[in-house]
PASEBA-1860 file (N, C-alpha, C; in nm, 3 decimals):
! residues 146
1> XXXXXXXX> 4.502/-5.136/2.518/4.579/-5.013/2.507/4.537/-4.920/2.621 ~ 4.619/-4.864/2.685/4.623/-4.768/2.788/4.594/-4.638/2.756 ~ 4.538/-4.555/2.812/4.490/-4.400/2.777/4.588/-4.326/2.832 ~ 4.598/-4.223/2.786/4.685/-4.134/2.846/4.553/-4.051/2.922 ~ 4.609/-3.933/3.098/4.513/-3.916/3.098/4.483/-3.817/3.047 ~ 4.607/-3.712/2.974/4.502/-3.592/2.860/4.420/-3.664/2.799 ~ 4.448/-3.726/2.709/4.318/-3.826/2.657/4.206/-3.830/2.733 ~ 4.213/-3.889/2.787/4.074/-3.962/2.901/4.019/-3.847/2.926
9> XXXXXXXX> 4.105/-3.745/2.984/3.993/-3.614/3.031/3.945/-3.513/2.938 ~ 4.026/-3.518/2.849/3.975/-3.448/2.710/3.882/-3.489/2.653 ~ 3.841/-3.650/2.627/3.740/-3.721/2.567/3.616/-3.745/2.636 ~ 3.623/-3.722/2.727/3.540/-3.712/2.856/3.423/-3.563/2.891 ~ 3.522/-3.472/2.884/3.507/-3.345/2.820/3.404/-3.318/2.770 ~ 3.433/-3.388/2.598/3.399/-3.379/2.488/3.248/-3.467/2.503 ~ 3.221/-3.588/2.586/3.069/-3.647/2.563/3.041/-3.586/2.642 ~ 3.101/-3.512/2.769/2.994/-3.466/2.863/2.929/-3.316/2.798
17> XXXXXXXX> 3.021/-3.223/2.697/2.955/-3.141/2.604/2.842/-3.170/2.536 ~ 2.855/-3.276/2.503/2.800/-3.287/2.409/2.614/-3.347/2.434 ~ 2.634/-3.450/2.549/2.522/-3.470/2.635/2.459/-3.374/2.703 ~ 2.536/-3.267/2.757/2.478/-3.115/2.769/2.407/-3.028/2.677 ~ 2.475/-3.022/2.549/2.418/-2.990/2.443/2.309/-3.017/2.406 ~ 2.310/-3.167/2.406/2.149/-3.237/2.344/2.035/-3.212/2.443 ~ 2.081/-3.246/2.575/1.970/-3.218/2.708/1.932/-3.025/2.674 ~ 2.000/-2.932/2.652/2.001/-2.776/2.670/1.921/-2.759/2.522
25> XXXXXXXX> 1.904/-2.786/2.426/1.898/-2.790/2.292/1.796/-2.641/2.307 ~ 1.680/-2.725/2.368/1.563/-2.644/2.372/1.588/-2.499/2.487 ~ 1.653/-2.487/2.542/1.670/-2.355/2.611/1.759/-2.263/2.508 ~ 1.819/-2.294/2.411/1.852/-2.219/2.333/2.004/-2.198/2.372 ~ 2.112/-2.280/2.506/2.206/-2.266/2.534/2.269/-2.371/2.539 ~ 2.434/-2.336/2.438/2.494/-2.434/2.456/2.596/-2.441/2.563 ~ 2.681/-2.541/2.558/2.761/-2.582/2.677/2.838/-2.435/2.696 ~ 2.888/-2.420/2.573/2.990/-2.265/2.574/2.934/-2.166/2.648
33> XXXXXXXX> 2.824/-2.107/2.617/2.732/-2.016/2.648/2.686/-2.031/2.775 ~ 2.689/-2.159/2.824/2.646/-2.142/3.027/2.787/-2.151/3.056 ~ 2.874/-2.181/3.000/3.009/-2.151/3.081/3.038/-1.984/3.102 ~ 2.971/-1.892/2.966/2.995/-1.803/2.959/2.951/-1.710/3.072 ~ 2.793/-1.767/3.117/2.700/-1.689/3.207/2.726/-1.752/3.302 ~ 2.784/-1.876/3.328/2.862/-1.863/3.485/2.957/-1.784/3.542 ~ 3.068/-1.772/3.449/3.198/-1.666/3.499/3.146/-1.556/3.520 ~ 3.032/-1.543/3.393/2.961/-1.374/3.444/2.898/-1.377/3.586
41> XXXXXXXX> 2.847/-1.489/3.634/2.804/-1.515/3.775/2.933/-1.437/3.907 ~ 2.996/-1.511/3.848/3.107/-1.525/3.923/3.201/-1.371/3.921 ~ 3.208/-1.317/3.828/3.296/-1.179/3.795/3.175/-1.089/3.740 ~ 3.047/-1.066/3.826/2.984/-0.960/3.753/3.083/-0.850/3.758 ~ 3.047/-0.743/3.628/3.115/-0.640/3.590/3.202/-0.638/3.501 ~ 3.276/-0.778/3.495/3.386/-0.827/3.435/3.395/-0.738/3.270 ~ 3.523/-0.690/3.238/3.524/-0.676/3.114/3.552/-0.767/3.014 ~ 3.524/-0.710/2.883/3.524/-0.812/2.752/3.673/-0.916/2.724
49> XXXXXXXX> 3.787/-0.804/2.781/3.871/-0.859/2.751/3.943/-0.937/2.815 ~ 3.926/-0.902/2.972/3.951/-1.017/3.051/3.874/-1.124/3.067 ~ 3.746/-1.180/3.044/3.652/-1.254/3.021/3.711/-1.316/2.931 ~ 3.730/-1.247/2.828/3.813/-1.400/2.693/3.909/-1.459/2.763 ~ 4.016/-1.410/2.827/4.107/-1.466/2.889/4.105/-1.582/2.964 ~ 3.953/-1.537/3.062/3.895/-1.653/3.162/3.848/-1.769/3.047 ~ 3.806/-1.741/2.967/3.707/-1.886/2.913/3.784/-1.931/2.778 ~ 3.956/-1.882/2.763/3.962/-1.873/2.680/3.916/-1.894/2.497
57> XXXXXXXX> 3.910/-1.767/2.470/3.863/-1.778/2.355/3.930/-1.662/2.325 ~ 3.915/-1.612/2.180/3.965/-1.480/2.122/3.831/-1.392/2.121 ~ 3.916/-1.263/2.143/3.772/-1.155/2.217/3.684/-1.124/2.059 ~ 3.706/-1.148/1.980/3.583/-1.158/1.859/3.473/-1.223/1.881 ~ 3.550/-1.368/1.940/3.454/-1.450/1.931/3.367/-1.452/2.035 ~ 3.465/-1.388/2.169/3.351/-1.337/2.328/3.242/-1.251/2.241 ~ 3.250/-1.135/2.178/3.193/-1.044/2.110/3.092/-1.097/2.099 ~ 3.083/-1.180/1.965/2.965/-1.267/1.875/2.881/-1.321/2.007
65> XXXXXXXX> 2.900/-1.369/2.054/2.870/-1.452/2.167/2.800/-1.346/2.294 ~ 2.830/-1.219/2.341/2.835/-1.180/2.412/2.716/-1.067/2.325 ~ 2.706/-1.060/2.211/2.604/-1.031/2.069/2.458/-1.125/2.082 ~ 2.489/-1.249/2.136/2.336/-1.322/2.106/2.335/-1.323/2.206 ~ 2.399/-1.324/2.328/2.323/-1.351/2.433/2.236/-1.211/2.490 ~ 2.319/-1.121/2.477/2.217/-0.959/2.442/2.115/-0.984/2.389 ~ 2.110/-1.025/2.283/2.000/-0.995/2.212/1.910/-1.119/2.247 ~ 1.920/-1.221/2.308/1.851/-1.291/2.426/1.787/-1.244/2.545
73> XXXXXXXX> 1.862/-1.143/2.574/1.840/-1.071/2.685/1.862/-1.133/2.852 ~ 1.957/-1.176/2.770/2.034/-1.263/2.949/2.142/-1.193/2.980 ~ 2.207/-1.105/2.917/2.357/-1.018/2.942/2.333/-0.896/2.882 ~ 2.371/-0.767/2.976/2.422/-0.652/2.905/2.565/-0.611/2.924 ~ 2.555/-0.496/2.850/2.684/-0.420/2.820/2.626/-0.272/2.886 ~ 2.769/-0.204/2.971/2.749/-0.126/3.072/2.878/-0.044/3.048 ~ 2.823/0.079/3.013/2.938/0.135/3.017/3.108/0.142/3.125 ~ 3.168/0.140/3.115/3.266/0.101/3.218/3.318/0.255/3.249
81> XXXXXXXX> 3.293/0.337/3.373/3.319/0.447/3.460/3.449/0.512/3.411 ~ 3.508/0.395/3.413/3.695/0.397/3.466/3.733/0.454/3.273 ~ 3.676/0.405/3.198/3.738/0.358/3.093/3.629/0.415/2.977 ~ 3.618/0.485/2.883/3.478/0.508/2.813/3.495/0.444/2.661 ~ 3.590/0.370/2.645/3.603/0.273/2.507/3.560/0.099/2.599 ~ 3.573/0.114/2.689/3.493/-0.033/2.760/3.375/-0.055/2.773 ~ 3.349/-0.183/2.819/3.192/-0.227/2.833/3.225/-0.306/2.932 ~ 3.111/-0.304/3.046/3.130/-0.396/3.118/3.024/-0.483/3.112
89> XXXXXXXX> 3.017/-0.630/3.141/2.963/-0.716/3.110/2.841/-0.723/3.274 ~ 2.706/-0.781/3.269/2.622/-0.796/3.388/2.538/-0.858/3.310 ~ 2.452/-0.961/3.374/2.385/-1.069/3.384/2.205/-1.019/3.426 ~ 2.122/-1.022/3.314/1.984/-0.981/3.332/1.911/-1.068/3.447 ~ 1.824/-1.009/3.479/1.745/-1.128/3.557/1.698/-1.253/3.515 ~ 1.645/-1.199/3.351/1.643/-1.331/3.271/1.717/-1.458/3.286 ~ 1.844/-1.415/3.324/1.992/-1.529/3.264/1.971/-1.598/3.392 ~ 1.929/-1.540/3.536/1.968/-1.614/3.664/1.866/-1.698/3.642
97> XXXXXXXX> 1.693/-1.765/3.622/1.620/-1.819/3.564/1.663/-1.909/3.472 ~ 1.739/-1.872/3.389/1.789/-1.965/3.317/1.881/-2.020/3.325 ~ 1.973/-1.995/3.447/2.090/-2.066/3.498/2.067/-2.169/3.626 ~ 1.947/-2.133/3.657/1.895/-2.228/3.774/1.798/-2.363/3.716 ~ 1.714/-2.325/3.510/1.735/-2.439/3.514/1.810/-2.531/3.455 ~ 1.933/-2.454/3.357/2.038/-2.571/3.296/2.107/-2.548/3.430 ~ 2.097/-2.498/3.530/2.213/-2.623/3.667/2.129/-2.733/3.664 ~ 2.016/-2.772/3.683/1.909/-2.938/3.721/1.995/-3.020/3.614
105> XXXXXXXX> 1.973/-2.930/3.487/1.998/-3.047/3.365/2.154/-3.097/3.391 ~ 2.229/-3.037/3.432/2.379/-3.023/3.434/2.432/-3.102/3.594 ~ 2.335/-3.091/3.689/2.350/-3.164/3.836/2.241/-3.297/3.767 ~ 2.214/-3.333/3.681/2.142/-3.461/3.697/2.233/-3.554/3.595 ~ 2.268/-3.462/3.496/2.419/-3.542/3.356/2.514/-3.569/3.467 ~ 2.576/-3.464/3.539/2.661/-3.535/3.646/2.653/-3.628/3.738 ~ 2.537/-3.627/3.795/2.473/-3.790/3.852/2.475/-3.926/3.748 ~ 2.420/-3.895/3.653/2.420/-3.944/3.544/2.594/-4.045/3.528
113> XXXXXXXX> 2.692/-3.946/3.501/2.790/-3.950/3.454/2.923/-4.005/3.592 ~ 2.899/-3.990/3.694/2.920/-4.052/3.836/2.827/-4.169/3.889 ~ 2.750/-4.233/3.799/2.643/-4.385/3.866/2.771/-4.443/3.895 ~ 2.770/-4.516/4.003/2.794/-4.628/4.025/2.943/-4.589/4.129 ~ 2.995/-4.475/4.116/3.107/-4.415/4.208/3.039/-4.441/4.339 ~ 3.087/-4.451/4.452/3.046/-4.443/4.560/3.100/-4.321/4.624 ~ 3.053/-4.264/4.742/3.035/-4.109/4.813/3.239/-4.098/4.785 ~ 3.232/-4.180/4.812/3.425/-4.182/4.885/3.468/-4.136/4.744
121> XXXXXXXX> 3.471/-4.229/4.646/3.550/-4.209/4.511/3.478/-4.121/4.453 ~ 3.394/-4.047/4.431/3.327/-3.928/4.415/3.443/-3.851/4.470 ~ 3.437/-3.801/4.584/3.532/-3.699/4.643/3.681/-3.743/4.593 ~ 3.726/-3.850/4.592/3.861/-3.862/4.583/3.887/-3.827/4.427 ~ 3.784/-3.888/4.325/3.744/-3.827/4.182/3.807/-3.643/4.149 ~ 3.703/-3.570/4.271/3.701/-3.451/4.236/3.833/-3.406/4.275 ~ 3.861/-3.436/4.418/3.985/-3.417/4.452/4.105/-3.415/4.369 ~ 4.133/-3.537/4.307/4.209/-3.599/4.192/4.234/-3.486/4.030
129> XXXXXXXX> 4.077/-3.505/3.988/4.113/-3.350/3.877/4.128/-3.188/3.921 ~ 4.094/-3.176/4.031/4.140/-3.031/4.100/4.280/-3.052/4.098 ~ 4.325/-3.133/4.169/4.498/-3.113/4.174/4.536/-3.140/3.979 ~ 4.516/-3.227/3.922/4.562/-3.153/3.769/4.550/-3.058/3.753 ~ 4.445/-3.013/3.746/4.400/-2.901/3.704/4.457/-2.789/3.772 ~ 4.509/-2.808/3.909/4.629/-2.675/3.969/4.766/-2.700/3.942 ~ 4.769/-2.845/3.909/4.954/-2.841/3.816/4.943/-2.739/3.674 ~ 4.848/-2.780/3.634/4.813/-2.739/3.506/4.845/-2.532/3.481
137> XXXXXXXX> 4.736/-2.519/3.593/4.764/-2.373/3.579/4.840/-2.279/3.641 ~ 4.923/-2.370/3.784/5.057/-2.318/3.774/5.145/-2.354/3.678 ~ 5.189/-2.427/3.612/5.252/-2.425/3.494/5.265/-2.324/3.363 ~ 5.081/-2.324/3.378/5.072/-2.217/3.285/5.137/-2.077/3.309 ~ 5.106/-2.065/3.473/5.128/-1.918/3.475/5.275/-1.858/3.466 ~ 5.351/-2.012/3.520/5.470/-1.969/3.501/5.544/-1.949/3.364 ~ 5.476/-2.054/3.284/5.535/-2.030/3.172/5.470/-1.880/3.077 ~ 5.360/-1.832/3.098/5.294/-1.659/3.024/5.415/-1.580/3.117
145> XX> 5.460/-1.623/3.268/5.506/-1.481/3.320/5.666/-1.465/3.264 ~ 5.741/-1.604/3.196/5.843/-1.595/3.149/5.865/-1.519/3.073
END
């Protein structure tokens, strides 16, 4: 039987979560939660509500989430200038420490999870789900701007 490839990349997904999970156990972060403190990498300042948008989730659940990792002390909340019912989101010094070492664990599952690809199909690999992944979200966008 043939896979479809939502399938394949969805299920794929799902062990590489999950092998992340088990390797991270002991840092106290799961797969969700370094996705979370990457975008924050990526959009310091970012607010609560556009942040759910990015990682989608519903902003309760950014909340809860955006709740332990505070109280971890890897993320604060900053008042936002523009806006005084906002918070803006920033990344402690703590979190960069701890993002440098679930990247090892996360660059070695991906070695891990690429054995046996060679340099070429590696790139043509990545190449390959980038372009889904830009059908994907032009599609999307066209279909939210309808």
């Amino acid at each position: 039987m043939s896979e479809t490839i939502g399938f394949l990349l969805n299920d794929t997904a799902r062990l590489y979560r999950r092998a992340f999970n088990a390797r991270t156990r002991d840092s106290g972060v799961t797969a969700l939660q370094w996705r979370l403190i990457t975008y924050l990498r990526r959009h310091e300042g970012i607010r609560q509500g556009p942040l759910a948008e990015l990682i989608e989730v519903e902003p309760i659940t950014l909340s809860r989430m955006i709740d332990r990792l505070a109280e971890a002390g890897l993320v604060e909340r900053r008042a936002d200038p523009a806006d005084r019912r906002a918070w803006r989101l920033h990344l402690t010094p703590r979190s960069g420490e701890l993002l440098n070492g679930v990247r090892q664990i996360a660059e070695t599952l991906t070695d891990e999870a690429i054995d046996g690809l060679s340099e070429a199909e590696h790139n043509q690999l990545v190449a390959l789900v980038e372009r889904v992944r830009s059908n994907l979200s032009r599609r999307e966008c066209v279909k939210e701007d309808q």
